[in-house]
C-alpha positions in Angstrom: -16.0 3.8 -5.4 -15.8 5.8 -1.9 -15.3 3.0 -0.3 -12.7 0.9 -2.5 -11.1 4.3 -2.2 -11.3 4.6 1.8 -10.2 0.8 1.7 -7.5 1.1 0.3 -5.7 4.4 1.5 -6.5 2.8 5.4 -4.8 -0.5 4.1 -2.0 1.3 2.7 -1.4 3.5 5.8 -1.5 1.1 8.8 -0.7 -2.7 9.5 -4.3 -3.5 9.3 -8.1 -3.6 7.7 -8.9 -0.7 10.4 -13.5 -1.1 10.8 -14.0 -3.2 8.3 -14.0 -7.1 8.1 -13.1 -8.8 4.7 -15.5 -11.7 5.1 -14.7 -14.2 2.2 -12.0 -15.8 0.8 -11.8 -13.1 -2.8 -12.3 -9.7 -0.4 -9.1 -11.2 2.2 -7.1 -11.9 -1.0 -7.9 -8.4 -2.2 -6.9 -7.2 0.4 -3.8 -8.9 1.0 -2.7 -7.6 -2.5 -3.8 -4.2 -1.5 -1.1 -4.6 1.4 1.9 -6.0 -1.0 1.3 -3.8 -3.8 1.0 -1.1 -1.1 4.5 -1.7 0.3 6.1 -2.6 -2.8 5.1 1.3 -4.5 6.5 2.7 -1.2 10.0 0.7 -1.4 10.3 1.7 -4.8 9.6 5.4 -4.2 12.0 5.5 -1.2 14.6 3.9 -3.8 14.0 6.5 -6.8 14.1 9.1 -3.7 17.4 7.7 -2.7 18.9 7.2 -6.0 18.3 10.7 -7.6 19.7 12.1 -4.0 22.8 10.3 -4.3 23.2 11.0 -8.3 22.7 14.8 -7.1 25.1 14.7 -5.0 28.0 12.2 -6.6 
């Protein structure tokens, strides 16, 4: 778990797979979700951000 966990956060905190090398096909789709699903949550927490700051303020 440790390391799923360490995988992920570095996944979803830089461009890249950092010091580790997803070796077959299954681990590279993995983490190619990881990455999507990563950037997806962040768009959609800058929205909600966005949203409630401009309901505040309207």
């Amino acid at each position: 778990m440790r390391d799923y966990v360490y995988a992920a956060t570095l996944i979803q905190t830089t461009a890249g797979v950092g010091d580790f090398l997803p070796r077959t096909s299954a681990a590279r789709k993995l983490v190619r979700d990881q990455a999507v699903l990563a950037h997806v949550t962040v768009t959609i927490l800058i929205t909600l951000g966005v949203s409630v700051v401009v309901t505040a303020l309207g």
